[in-house]
C-alpha positions in Angstrom: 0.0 0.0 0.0 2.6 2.5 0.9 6.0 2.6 -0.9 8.6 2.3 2.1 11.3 2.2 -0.7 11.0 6.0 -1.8 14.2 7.1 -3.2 15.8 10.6 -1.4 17.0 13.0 -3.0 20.7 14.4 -1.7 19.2 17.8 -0.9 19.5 17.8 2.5 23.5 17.0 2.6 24.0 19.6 0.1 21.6 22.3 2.0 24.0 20.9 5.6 26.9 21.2 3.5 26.1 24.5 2.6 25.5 25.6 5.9 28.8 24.1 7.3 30.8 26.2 4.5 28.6 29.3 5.1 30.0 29.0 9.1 33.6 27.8 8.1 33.6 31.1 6.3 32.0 33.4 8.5 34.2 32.0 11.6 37.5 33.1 9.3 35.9 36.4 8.6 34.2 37.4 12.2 34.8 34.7 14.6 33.2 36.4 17.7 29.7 36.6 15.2 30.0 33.1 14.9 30.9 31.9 18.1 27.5 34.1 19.3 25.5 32.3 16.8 27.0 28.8 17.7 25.9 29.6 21.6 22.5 30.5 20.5 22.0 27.2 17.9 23.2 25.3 21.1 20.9 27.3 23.5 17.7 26.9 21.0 18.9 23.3 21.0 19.0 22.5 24.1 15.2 23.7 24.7 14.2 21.5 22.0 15.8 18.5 22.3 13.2 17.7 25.0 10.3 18.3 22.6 12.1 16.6 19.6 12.8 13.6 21.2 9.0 13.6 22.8 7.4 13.6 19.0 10.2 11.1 17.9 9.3 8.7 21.4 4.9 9.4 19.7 6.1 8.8 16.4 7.8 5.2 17.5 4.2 3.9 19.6 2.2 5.3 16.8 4.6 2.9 14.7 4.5 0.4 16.9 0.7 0.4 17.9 -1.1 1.7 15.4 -1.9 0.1 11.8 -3.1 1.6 8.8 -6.3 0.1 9.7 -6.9 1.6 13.0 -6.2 4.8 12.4 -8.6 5.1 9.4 -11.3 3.5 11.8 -10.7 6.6 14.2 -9.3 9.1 12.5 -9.9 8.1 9.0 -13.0 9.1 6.4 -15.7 6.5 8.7 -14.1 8.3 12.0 -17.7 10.4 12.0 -18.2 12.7 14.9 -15.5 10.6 17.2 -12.3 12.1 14.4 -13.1 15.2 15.1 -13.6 15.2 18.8 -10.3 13.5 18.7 -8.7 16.0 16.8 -9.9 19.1 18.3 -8.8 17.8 22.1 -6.0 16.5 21.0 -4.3 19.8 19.3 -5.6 21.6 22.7 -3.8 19.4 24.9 -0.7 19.2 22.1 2.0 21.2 24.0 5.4 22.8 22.4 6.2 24.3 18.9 4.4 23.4 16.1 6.8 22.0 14.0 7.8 19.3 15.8 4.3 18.0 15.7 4.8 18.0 11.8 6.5 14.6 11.4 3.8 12.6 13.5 1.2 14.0 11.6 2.6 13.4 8.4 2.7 9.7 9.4 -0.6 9.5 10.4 -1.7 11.2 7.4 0.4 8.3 5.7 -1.8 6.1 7.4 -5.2 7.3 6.5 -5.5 10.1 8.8 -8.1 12.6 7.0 -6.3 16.2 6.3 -9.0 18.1 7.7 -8.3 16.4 10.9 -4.9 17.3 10.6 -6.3 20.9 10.2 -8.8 21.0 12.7 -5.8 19.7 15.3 -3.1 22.6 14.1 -5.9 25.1 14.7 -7.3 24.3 17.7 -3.6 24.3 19.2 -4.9 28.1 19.8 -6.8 27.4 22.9 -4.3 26.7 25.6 -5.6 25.0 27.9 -2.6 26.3 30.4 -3.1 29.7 30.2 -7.3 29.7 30.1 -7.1 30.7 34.3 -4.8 33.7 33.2 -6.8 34.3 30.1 -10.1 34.6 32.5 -8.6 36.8 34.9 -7.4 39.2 32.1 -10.1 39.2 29.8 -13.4 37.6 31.9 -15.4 34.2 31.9 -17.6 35.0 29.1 -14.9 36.5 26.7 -13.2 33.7 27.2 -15.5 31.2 26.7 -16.6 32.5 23.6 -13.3 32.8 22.0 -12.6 29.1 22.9 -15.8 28.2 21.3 -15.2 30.1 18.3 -11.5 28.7 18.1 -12.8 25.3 18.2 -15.5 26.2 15.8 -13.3 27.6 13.0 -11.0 24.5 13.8 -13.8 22.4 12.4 -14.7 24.9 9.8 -11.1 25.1 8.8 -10.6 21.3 8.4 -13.9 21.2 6.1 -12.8 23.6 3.8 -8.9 22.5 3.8 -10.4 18.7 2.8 -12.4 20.4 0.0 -9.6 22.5 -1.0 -6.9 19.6 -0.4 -9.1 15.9 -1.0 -7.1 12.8 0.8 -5.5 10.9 -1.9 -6.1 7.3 -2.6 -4.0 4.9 -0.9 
């Protein structure tokens, strides 16, 4: 069903390649400018590693536990009103950057997970389920609840339209 021998390009060694010559250089021309941005690429490092290595710990047990088959049963075109529930709670409760959710929902999408899901959970990462107690001091019970509910509404909205505007393919 799914190729598992797709053939890479060499793009990425070139691009790292690159980007070790660029420094090489820039350390010969203005090494204090690149010793300050090697401490900042370790800093910014060091606060994702954490993070990184969470999604790439999800990405193994969704590997691991979850077949094709499964996933399109919950989060798949038949996943009805359950998908979505899903998929809204779970981008509230996702926690970190967004890119490093990117590579688990690609698989899942590789393994029938509907894209507007996938939309629905990257937009309702806006409500914050963390800062709602700040959120309601701030701003008031009533604002807040009816920004979460219009959050989560225009998640589902958005994941309609992007399924219309983006179908699954086949596979």
């Amino acid at each position: 069903m799914f190729n598992k021998y797709v053939k890479k390009g060499s793009g990425g060694w070139l691009f790292l390649a690159l980007v070790l010559l660029a420094y090489g250089l820039l350390g010969l021309i203005n090494p204090a400018s690149t010793l300050q941005s090697l401490t900042l690429f370790t800093h910014i490092m060091v606060q994702m590693l954490p993070v990184l290595g969470l999604v790439f710990f999800l990405l193994f047990v969704v590997n691991l536990a979850l077949e094709p088959k499964r996933i399109r049963r919950y989060l798949g075109r038949e996943s009805g009103l359950k998908g979505w529930v899903a998929a809204v709670f779970g981008g509230m409760l996702s926690m970190g950057p967004v890119y490093a959710w990117y590579p688990m929902l690609g698989e899942l999408q590789q393994k029938g997970m509907r894209n507007a899901l996938i939309a629905s959970f990257l937009y309702s990462r806006a409500v914050k389920l963390p800062l709602l107690p700040l959120m309601i001091y701030y701003f008031g019970v009533a604002y807040t609840l009816i920004l979460c509910l219009y959050l989560i509404g225009f998640s589902v909205i958005s994941g309609i339209v992007t399924e219309k505007l983006a179908p699954q393919k086949p596979g």
